[in-house]
NUBA-231689 format. One line per field, with one value per residue: residue number from 0; x, y, z of N, C-alpha, C in turn. Coordinates in steps of 0.001 Angstrom, whole numbers, plus 500000, padded with zeros to 6 digits. Atoms other than C-alpha are relative to their C-alpha. Layout:
N
fido <- [NUM,...] $
n_px <- [X,...] $
n_py <- [Y,...] $
n_pz <- [Z,...] $
ca_px <- [X,...] $
ca_py <- [Y,...] $
ca_pz <- [Z,...] $
c_px <- [X,...] $
c_py <- [Y,...] $
c_pz <- [Z,...] $
END
This chain:
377
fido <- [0,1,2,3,4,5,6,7,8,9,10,11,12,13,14,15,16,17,18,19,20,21,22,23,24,25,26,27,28,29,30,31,32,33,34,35,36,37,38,39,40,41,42,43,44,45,46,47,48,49,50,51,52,53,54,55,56,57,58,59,60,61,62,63,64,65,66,67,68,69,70,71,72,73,74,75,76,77,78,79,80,81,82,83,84,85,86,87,88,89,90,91,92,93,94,95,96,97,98,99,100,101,102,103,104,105,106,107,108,109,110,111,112,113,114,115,116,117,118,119,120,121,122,123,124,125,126,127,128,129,130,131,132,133,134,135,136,137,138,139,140,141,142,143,144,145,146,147,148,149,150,151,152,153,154,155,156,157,158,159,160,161,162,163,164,165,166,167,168,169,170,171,172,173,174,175,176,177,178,179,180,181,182,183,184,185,186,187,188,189,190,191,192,193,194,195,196,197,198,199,200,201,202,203,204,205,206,207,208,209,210,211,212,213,214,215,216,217,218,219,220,221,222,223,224,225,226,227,228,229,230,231,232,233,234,235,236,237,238,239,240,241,242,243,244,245,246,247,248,249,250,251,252,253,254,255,256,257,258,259,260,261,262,263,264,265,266,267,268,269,270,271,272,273,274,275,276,277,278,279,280,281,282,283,284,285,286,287,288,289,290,291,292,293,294,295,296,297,298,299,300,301,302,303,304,305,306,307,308,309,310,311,312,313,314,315,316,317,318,319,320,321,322,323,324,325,326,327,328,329,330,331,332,333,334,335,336,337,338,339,340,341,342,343,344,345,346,347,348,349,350,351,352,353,354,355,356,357,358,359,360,361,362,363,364,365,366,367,368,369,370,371,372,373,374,375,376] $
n_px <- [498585,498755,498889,499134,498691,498758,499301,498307,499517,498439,499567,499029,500434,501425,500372,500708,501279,500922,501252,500184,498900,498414,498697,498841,500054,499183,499348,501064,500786,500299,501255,501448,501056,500256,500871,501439,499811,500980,500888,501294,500904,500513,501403,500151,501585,500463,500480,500373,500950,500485,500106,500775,501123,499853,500024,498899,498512,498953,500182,499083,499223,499360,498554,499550,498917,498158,499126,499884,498958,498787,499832,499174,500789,500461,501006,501740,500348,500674,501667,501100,500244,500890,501782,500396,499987,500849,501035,500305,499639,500257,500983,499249,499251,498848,499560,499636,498687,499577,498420,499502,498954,498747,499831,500270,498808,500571,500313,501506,501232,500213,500184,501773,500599,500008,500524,501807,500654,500504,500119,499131,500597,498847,500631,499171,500205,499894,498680,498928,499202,499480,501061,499811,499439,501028,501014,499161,499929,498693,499383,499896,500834,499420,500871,501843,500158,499150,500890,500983,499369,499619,501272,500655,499253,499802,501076,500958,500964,501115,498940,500662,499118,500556,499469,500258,499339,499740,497924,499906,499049,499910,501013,501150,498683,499350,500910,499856,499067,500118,500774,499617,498649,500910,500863,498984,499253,501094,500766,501424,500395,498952,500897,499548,500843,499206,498946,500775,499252,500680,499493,498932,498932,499077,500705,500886,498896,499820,500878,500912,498859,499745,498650,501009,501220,500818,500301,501394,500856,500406,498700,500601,500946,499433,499452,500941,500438,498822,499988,501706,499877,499060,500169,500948,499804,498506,500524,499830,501175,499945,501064,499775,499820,498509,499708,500114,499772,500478,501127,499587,498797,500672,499778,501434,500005,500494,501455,501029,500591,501142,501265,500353,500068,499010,498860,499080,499372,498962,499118,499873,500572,501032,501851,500505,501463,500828,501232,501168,499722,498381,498444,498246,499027,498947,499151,498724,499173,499485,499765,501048,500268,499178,499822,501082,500088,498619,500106,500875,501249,500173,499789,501357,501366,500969,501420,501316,500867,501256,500544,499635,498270,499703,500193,499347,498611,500167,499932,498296,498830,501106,500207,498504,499868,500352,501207,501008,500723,501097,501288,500385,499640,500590,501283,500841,499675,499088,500186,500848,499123,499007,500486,500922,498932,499217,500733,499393,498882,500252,500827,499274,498952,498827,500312,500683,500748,500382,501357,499314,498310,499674,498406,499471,499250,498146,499710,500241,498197,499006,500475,500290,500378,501601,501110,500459,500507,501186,499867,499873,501430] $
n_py <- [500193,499280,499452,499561,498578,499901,498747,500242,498960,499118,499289,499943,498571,499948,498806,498602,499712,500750,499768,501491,500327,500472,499130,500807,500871,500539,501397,500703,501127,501488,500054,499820,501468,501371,499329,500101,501601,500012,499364,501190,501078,499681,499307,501190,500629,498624,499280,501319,499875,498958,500099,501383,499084,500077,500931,499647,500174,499015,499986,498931,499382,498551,499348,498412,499019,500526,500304,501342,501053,499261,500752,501183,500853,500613,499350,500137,501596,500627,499240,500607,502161,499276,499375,501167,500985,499622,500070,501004,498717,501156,499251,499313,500269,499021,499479,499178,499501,499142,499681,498625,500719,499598,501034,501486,500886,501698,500741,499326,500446,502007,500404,499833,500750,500517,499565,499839,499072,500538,498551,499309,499012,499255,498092,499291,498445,499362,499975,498932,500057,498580,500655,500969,499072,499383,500069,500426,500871,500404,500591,499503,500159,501204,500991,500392,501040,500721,500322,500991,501138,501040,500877,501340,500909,500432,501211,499414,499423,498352,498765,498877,499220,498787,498947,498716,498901,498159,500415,499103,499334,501295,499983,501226,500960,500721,500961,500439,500915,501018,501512,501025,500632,500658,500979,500507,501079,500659,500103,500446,498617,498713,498817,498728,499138,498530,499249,499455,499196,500084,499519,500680,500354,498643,498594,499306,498565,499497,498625,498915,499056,499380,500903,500798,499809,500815,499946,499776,501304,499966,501053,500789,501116,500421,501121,501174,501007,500802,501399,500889,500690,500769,501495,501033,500084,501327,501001,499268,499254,499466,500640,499449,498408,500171,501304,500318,501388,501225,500853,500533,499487,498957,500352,500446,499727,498959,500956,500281,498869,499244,500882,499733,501483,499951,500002,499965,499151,500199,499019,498788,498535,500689,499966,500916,500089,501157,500435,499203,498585,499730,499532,500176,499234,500084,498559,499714,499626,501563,499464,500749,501033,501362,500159,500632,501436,500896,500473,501363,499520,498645,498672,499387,499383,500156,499326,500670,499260,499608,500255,498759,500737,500891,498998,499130,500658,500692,498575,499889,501015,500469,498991,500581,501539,500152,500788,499386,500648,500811,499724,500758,499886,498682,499748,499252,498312,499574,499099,498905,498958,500304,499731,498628,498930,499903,499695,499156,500698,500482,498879,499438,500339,500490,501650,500963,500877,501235,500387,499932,499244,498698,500198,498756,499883,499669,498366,499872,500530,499109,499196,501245,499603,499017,501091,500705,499131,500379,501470,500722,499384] $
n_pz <- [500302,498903,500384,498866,500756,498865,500669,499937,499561,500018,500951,500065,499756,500233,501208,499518,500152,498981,498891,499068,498635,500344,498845,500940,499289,500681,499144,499187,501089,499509,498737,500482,500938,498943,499106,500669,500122,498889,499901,500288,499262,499371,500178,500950,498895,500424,501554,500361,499741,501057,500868,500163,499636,500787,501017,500837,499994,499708,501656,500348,499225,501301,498989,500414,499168,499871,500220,499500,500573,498892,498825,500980,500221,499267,498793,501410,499441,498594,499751,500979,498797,498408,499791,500258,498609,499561,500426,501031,500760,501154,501735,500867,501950,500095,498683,500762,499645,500131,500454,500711,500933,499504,498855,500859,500755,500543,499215,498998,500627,499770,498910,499652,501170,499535,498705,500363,500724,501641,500347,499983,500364,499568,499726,501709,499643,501462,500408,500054,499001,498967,499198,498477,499022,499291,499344,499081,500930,499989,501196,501171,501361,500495,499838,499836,501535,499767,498848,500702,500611,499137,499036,501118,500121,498902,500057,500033,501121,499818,499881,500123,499997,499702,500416,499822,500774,499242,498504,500276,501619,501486,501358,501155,501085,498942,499842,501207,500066,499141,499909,501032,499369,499408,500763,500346,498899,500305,498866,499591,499084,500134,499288,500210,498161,500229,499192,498683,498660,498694,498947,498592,500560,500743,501217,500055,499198,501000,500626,499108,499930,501218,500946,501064,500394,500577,500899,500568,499942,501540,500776,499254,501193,501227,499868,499769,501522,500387,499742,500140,501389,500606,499417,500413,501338,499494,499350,498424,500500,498771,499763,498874,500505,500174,500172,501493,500009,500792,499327,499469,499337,499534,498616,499017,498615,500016,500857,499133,499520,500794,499788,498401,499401,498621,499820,498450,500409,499525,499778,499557,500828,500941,499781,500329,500028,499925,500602,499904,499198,499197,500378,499295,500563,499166,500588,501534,499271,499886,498597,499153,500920,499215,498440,499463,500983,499060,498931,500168,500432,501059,499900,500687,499909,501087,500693,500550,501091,499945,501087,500831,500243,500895,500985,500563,500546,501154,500994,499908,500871,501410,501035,500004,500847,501162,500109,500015,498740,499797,498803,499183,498966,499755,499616,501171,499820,500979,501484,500118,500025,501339,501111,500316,500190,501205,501326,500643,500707,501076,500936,501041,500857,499337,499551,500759,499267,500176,499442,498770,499341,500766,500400,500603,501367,499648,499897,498190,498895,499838,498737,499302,499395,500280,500636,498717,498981,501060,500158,498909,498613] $
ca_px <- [316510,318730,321735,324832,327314,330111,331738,335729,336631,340246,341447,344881,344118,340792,339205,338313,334576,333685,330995,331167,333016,336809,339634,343022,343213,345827,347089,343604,342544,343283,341329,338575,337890,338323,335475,332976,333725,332356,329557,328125,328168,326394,323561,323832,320715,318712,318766,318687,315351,314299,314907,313189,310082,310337,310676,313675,317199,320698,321312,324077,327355,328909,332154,332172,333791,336443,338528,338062,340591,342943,342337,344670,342625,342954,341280,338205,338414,338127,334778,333479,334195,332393,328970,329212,329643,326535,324137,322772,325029,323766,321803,324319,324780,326995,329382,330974,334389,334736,338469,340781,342641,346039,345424,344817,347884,347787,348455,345788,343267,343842,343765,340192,338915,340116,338452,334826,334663,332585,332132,334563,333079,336291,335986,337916,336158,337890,340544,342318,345137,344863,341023,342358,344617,342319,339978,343037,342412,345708,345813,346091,344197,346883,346170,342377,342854,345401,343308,340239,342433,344181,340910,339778,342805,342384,338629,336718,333388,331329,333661,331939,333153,332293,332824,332215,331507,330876,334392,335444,336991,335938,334909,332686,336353,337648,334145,333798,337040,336397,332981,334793,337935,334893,333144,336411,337193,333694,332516,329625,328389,329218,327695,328046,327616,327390,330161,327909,329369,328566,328839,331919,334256,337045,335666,332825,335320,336575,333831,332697,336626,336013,339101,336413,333085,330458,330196,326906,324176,323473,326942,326001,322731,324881,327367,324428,322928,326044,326821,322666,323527,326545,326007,322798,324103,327135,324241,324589,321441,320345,318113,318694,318986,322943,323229,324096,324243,324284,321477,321734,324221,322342,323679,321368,323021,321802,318823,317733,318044,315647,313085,313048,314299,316329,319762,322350,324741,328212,331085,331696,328990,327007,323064,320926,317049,314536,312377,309689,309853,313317,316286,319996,322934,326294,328520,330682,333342,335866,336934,333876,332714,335734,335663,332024,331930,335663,333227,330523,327926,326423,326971,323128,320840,317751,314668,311209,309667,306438,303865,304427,308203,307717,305700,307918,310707,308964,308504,311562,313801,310544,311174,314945,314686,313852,310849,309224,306835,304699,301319,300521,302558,300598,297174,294402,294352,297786,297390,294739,297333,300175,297705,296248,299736,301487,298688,300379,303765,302192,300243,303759,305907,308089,306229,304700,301863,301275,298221,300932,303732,304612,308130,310069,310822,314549,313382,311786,314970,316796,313978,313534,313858,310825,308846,309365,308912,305817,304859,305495,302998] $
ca_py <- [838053,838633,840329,840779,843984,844407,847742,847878,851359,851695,853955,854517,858477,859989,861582,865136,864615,861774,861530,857834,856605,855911,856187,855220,853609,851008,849314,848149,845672,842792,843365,844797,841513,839664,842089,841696,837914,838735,840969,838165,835369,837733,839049,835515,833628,837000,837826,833612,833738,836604,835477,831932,833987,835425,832749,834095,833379,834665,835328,838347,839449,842799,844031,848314,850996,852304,850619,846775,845533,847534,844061,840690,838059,835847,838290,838386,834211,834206,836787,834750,830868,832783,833829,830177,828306,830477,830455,828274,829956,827038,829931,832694,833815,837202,838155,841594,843318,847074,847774,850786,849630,850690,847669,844828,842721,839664,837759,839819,839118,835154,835310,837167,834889,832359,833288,833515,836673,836365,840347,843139,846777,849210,852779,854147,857680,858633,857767,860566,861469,865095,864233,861687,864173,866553,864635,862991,859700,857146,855356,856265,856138,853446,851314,851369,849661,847860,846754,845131,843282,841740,840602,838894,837016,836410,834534,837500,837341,840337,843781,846790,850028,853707,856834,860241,863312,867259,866995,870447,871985,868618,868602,867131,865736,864331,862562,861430,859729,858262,856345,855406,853803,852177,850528,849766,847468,845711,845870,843982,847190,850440,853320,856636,859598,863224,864886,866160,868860,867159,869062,868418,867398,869048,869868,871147,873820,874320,875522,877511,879193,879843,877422,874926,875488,873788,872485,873949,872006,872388,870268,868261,866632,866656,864218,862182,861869,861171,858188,856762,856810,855285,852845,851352,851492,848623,846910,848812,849651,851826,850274,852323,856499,855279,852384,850767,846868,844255,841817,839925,841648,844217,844209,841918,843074,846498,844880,844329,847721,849234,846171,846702,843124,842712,842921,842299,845477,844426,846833,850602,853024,849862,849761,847180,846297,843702,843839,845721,848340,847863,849916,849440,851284,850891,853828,855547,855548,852165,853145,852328,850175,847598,848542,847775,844387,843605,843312,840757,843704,845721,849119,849289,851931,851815,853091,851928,853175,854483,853830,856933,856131,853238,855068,857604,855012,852843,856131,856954,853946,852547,855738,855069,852039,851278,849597,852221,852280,849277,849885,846681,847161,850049,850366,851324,854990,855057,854389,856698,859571,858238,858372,861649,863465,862037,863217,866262,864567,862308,864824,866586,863632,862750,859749,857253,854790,851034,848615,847970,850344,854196,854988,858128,859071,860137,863905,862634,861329,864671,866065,862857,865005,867206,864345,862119,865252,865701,862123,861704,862632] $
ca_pz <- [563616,566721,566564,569053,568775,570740,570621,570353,571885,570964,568421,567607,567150,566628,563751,563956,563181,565343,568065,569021,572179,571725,573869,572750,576103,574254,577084,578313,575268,577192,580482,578139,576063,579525,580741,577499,577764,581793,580859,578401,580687,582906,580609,578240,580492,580096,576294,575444,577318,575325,572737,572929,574327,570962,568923,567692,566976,567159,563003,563352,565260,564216,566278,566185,567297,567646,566192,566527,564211,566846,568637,567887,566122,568905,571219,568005,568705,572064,571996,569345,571677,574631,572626,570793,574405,575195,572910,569754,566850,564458,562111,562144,558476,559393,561766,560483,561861,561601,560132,559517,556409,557782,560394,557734,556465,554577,557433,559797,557221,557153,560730,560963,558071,560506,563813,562165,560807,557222,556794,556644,556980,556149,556875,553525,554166,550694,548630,548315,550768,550958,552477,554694,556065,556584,558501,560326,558814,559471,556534,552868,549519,548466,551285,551297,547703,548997,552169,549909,547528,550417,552120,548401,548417,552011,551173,551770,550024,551708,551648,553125,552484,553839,552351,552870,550955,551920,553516,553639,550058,548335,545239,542458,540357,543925,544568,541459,541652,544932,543986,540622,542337,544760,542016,540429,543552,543050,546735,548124,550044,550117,552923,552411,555000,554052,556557,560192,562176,565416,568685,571476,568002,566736,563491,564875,567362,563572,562300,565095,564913,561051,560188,558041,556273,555323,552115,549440,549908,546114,545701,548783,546148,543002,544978,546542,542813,541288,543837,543434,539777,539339,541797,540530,536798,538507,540249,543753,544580,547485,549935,553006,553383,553546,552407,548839,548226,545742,545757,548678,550312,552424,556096,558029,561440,560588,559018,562300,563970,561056,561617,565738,566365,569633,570162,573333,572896,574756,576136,576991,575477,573672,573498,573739,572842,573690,570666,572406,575333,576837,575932,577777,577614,578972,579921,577225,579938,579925,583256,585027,582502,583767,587217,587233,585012,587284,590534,588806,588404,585578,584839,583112,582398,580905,579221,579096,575676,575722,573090,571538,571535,569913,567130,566362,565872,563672,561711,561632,560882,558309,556292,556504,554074,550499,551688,553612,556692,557010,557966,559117,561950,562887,565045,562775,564618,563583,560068,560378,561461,558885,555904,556834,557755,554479,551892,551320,550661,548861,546226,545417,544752,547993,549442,547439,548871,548144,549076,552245,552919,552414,550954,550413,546660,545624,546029,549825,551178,550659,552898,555171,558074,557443,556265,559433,561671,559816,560609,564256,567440] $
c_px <- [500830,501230,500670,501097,500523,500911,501027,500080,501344,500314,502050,500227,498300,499716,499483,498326,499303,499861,499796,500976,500742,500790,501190,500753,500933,500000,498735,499275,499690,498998,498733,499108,499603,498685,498601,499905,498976,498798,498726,499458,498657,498373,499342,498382,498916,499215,499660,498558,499085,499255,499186,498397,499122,499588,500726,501638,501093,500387,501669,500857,500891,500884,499967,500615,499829,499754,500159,501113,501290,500321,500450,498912,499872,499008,498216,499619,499545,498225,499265,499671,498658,498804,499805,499802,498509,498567,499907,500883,499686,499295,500633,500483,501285,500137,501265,500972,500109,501445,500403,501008,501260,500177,500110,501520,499481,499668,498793,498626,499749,499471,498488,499223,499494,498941,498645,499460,499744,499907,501082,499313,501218,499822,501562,499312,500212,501134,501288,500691,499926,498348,500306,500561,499549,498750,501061,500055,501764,500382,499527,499765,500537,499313,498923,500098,500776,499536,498690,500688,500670,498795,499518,501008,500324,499127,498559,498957,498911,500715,498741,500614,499314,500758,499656,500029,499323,501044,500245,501208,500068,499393,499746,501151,500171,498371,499426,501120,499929,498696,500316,501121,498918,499591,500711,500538,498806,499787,498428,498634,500619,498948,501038,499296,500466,500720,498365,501011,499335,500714,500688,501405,500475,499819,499217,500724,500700,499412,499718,501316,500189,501380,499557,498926,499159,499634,498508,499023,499668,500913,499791,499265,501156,501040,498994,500125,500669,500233,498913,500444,500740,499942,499131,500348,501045,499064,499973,498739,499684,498766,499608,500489,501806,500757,499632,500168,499879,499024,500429,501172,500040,500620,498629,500634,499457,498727,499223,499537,498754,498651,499286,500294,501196,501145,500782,501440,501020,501187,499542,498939,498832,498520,499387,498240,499265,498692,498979,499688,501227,501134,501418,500613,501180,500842,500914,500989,500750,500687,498806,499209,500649,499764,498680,500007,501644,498986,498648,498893,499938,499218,498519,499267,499291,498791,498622,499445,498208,499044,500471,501166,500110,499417,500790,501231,499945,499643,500905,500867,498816,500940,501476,500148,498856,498111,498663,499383,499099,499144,499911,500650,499432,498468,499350,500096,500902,500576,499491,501117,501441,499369,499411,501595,500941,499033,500812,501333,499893,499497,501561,501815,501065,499943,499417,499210,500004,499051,500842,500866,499954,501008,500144,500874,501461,500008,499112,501180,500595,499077,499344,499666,498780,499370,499609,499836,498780,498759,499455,499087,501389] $
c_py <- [500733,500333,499857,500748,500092,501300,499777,501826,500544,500411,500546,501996,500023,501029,501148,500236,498606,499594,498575,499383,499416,500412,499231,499918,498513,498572,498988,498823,499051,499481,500277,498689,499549,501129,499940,498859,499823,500584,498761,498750,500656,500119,498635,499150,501099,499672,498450,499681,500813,499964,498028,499984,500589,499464,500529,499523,500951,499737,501001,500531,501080,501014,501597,500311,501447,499822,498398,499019,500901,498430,498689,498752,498536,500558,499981,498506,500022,500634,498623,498087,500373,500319,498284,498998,500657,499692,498918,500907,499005,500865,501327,500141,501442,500244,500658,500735,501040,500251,500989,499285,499974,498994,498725,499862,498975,498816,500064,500231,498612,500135,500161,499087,498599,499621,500405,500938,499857,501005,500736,501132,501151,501606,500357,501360,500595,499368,501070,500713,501290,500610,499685,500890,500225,499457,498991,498695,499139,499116,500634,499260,498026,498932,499267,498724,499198,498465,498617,499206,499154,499234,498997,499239,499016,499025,501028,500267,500954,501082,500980,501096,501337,501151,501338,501084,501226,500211,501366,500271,498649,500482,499190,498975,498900,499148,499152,499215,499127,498495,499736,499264,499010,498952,499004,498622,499023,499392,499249,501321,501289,500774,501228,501195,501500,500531,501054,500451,499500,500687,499093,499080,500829,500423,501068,501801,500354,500399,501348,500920,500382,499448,498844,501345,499163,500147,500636,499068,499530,498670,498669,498834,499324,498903,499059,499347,499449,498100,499193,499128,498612,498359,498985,499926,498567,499196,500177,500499,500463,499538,500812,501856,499983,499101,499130,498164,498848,498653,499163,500071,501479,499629,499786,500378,501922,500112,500878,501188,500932,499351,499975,498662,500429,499804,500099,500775,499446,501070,501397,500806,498807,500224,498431,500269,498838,499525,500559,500864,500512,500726,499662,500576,499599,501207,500332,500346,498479,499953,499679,499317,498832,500287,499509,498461,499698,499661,499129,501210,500253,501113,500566,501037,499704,501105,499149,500726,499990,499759,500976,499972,499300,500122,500389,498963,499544,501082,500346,498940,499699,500949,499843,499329,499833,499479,500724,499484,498589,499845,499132,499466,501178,499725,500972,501788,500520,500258,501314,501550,499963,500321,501393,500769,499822,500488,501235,499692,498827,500714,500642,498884,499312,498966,499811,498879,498573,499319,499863,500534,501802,500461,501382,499589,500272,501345,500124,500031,501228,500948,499259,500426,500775,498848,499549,500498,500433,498830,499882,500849,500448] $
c_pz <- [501045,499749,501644,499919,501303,499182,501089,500158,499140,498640,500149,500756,500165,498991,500317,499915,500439,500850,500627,500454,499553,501196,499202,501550,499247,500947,500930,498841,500207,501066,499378,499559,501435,500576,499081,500158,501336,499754,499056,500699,501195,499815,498753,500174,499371,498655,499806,500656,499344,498903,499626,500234,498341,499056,499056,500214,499623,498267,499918,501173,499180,501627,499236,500521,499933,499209,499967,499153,500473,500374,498844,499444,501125,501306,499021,500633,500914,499994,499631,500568,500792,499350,499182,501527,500284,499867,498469,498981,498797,498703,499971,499033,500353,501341,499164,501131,499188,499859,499679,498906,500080,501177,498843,498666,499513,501248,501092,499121,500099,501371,500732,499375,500756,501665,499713,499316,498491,499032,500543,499753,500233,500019,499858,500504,498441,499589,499817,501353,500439,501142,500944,500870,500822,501400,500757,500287,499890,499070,498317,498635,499512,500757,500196,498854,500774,501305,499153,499105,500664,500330,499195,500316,501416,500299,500768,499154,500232,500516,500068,499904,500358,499328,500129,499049,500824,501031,499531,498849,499380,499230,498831,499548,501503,500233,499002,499563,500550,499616,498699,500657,501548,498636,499329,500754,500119,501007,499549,500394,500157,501064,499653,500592,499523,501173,501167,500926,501074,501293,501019,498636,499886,498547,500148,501090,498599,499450,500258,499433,498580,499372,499073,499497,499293,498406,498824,500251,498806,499361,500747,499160,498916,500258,500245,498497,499449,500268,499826,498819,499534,500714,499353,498099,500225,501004,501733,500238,501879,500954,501394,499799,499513,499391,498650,500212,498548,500485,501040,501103,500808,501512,500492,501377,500007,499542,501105,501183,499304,500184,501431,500503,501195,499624,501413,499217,502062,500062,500039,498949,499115,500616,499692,500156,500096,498931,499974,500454,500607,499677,500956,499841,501258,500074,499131,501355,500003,501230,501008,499589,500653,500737,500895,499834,501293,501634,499908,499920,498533,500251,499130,499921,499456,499550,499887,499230,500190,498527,498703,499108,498997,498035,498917,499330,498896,498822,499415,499013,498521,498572,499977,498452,498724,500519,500715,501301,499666,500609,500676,501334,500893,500863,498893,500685,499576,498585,499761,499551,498808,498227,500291,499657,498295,498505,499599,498851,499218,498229,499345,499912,500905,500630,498609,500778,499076,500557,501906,500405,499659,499888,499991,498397,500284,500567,501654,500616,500216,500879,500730,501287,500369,499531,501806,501297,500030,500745,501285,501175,500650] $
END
């Protein structure tokens, strides 16, 4: 199941606690599309070979960011002409548009609805305003709600929504509001991301300067469990370490990063994979990003994964997901090492084995890291 992601850079502001490439670069939106529009006819030949090699097809397009509903729905159209002129799009079931709810009007919902998009993934963070603040967050509680009831009425039938908790000085009542006023709005999807001081943000220069702190970890669980509960009591059920869904309604463009299927990663800072050893990357810089893509090259790096590499990954993401590693993707030596290293964590409770797969329980996940470190050569 091929995928194609195109990352939208521009941000109005930027939140204090995140780590993935933005610029609020404004006045460049237009030369940018006209530059992912050049970078796919460039690498289009390529991945469509790839992927016919394969014996796979293009299934999923998913616009990130940034900020991508920064950009006018005819600039969304045009992307979306330029990868149909390209390639077969006859078995695409989703093509998903990252949104700040403070961008989406009635009319700028018709118009995405219009222009192909089928998914909506809004990054809500929280409902509550004195949250949003805090984490510098430009739209407000009201219009998050305000945001998904437009989109139903707009002919949206898959709403994703993100939320956050260990936000500094939250607490249990305020998260407890947020995933009731979630369930209330009777999302397709919901992710949810405990709060990561990552280094080179400005939260994380707030921590260091003692103007935050990190939430308990004790309170940390008691929100997880909370949201598990409530979710799967409303039919939300968690299938992913982040990730809640109603049947059928599991992101397949994220599907396909947990499964290892290929993807052609478009614009400033995107990644791309071939399926098997190849990695890509484009620079997180939109500055020599265009100036490369403006003289007919690309700005590529790459990676060739090593066996090992590839290993550890499938380790990794496997244990990610409701479903767990799957041996039979595995060299028998490697079972070998997978069933020896998990006997322990099997014996007190945090994996679980099957005749084909090995899963993390609810009380693995909260030590997922130590498991799949554990795990990996």
């Amino acid at each position: 199941m091929a995928g194609i992601y195109i990352h939208i850079p521009f941000c109005k502001s930027r939140c204090i606690y995140c780590d993935f490439y933005s610029t609020t670069r404004l006045q460049d939106r237009e030369e940018y599309v006209r530059c992912i529009e050049q970078e796919l006819a460039l690498r289009a030949p390529a991945f469509a070979q790839q992927m016919a090699a394969q014996g796979d097809v293009l299934k999923t397009v998913y616009f990130g960011g940034g900020t991508p509903s920064m950009l006018c729905e005819n600039n969304i159209k045009g992307i979306l002409q330029a990868i149909r002129k390209r390639f077969c799009c006859s078995h695409i079931e989703e093509i998903t548009l990252e949104a700040n709810p403070g961008d989406l009007s009635e009319e700028k919902l018709v118009g995405l609805r219009k222009a192909g998009i089928n998914r909506l993934s809004m990054g809500v963070q929280s409902f509550q305003d004195t949250l949003l603040h805090r984490l510098s967050r430009r739209h407000s509680g009201a219009e998050a709600i305000a945001a998904v009831r437009a989109a139903r009425r707009a002919g949206f039938e898959n709403i994703s929504i993100d939320l956050m908790y260990g936000l500094p000085q939250q607490t249990m009542d305020q998260w407890i509001a947020d995933v009731e006023q979630a369930i209330q709005l009777d999302v397709e999807h919901i992710s949810a991301y405990c709060l990561t001081y990552e280094e080179g943000t400005p939260l994380y220069r707030m921590l260091q300067k003692g103007e935050v702190s990190e939430l308990d970890e004790e309170l940390c669980n008691r929100m997880q469990d909370y949201l598990e509960e409530a979710l799967e009591k409303n039919g939300v059920n968690r299938y992913e370490i982040s990730n809640y869904a109603k049947d059928g309604y599991r992101s397949k463009h994220n599907g396909s990063y947990w499964t290892g299927a290929p993807y052609l990663g478009l614009g400033a800072g995107a990644h791309s994979y071939d399926g098997a050893y190849l990695r890509q990357w484009n620079p997180d810089d939109i500055v020599t990003y265009m100036a490369t893509i403006q003289k007919g090259e690309l700005p590529l790096e790459d990676e060739v994964l090593s066996e090992t590499d590839r290993y550890n990954e499938s380790v990794m993401l496997g244990l990610r997901t409701r479903e767990g590693i799957q041996l039979n993707r595995f060299s028998i030596a490697d079972r070998a090492k997978i069933l020896t290293e998990s006997a322990s964590f099997l014996r007190e409770g945090l994996l679980v084995q099957t005749s084909t797969s090995i899963r993390a329980t609810h009380a693995g996940m909260r030590i997922l890291n130590m498991i799949i470190e554990a795990l990996m050569k």
